[in-house]
Wavefront OBJ file of the C-alpha trace (Angstrom):
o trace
v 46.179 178.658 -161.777
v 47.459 176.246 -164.738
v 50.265 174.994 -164.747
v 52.096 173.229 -167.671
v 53.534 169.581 -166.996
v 55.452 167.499 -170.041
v 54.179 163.943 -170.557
v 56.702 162.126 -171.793
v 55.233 158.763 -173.840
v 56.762 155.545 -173.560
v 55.859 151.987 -174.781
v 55.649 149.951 -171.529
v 58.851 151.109 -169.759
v 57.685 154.659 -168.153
v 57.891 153.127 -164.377
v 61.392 152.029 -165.166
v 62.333 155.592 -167.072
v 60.725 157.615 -163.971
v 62.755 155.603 -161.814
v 66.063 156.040 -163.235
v 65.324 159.675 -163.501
v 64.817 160.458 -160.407
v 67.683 158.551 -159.337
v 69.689 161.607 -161.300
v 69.105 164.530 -158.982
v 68.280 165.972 -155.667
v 64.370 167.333 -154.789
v 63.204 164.246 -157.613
v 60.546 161.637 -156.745
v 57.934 159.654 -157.615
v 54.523 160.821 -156.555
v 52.291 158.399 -158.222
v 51.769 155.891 -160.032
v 48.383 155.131 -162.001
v 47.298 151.195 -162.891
v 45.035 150.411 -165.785
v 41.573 149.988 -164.230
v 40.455 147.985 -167.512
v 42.706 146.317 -170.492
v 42.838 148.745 -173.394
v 46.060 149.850 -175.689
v 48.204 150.373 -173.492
v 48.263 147.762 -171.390
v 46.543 144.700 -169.340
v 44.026 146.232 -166.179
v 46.539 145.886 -163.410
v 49.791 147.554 -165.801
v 50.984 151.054 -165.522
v 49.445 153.721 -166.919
v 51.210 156.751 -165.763
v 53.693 157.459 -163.468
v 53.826 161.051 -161.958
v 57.317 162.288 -160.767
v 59.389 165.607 -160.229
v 62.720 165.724 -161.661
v 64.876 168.620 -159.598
v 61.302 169.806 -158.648
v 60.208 169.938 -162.197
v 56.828 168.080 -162.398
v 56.554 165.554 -165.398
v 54.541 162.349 -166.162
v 55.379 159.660 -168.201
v 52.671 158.016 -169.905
v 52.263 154.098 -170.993
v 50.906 155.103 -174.163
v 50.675 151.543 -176.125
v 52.520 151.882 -178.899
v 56.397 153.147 -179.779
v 56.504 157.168 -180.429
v 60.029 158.382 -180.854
v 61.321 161.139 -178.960
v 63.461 163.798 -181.416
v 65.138 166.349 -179.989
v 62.832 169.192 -181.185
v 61.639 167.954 -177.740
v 64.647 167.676 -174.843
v 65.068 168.251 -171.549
v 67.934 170.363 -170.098
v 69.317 169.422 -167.114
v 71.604 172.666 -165.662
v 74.613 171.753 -162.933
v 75.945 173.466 -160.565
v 79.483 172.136 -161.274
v 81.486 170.051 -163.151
v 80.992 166.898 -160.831
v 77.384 167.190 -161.647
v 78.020 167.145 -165.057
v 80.052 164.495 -165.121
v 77.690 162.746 -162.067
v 74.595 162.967 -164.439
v 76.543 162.203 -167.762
v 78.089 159.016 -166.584
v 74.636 157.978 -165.242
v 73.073 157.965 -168.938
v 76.149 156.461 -169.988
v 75.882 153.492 -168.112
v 72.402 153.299 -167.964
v 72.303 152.711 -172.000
v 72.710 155.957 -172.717
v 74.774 157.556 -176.159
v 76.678 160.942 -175.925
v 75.741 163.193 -178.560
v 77.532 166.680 -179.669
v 77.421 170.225 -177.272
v 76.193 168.679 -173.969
v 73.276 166.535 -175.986
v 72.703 163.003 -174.577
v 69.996 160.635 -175.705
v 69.130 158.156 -172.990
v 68.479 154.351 -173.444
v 64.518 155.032 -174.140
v 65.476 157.465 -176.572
v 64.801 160.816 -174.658
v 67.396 163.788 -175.472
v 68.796 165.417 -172.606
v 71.102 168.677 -172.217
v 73.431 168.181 -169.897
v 74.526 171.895 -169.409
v 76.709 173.742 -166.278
v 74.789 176.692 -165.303
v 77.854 179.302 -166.126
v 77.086 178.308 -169.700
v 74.572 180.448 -169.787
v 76.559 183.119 -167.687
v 79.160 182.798 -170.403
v 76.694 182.915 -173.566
v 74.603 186.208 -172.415
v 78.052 187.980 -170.905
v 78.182 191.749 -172.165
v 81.993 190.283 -173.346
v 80.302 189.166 -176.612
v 84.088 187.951 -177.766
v 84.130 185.998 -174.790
v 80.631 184.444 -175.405
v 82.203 184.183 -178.851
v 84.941 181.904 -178.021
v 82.787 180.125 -175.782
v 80.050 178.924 -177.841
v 82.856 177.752 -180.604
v 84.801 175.889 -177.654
v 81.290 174.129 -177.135
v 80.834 173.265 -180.467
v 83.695 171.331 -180.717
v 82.667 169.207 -177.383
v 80.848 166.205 -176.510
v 80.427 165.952 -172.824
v 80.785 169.955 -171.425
v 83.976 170.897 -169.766
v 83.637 173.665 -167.854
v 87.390 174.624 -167.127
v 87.683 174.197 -171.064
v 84.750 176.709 -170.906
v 85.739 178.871 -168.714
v 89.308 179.275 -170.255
v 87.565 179.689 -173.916
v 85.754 182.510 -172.353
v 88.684 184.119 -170.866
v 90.828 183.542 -174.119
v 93.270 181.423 -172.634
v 94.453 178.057 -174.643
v 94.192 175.321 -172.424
v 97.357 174.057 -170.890
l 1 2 3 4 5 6 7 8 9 10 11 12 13 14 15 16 17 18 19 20 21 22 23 24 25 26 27 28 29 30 31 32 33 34 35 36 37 38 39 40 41 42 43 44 45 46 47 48 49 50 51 52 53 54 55 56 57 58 59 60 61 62 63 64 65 66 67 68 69 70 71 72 73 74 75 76 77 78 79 80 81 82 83 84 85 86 87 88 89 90 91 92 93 94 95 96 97 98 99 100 101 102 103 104 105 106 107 108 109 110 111 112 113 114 115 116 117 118 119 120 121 122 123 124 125 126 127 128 129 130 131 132 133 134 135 136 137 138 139 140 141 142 143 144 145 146 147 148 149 150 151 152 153 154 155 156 157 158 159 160 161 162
């Protein structure tokens, strides 16, 4: 059976990028990491080529690809927490790592990768049969950078945060 794994293209730095994102989350590792066998464009025989690696148990590759390609986010990954301490675990991570926080849970990482940093009752909240709930929801996450899910949670509800 095929299965579908993203190959994310970087200009020299995928080793380093795999490393820090498996450093995010549980059930992440690297699995392999292919050398050059000959110099070509991307890099001297000897250099990384591509680096294999689950993220949460999500396969993806990153790929030495010898030039710069930027990432947009009509391309991101989502990253879905249990909690707020993941959130926050996770968004501080990019943060310090280089990272810059972008609008509704978006954060672009220092290789220039957009990530969704989203708590799973987001979704809970955005496909509840309470439509005026998801309502209030959705326009409470408009208006945030990093999610909140108590904000969330109390948009949903209709309660005005204390």
């Amino acid at each position: 059976m095929s299965k579908v794994t993203p190959c994310l293209w970087f200009n020299g730095d995928a080793e380093e990028a795999a490393n820090f994102y498996v450093s995010l989350m549980p059930d992440s590792k690297i699995l392999h990491v292919q050398r050059n066998v000959a110099e070509n464009p991307s890099g001297k025989e000897g250099s990384v080529l591509v680096v294999e690696f689950t993220l949460g148990g999500q396969r993806l590759v990153a790929l030495n690809g010898g030039m710069k390609m930027e990432f947009t986010h009509a391309m991101s990954l989502m990253i879905y927490c249990a909690d707020q301490a993941q959130v926050d675990s996770i968004w501080d991570a990019f943060l310090n790592h280089g990272g810059t926080a972008e609008q509704c849970g978006w954060i672009k990482d220092r290789y220039g990768l957009s990530w969704q940093v989203v708590p799973k009752v987001m979704f809970e909240y955005l496909s509840s049969p309470d439509t005026a709930g998801a309502k209030r929801a959705m326009q409470a996450m408009m208006k945030m950078i990093k999610l909140d899910v108590e904000a969330l949670r109390q948009a949903f509800e209709g309660k005005t945060a204390a």
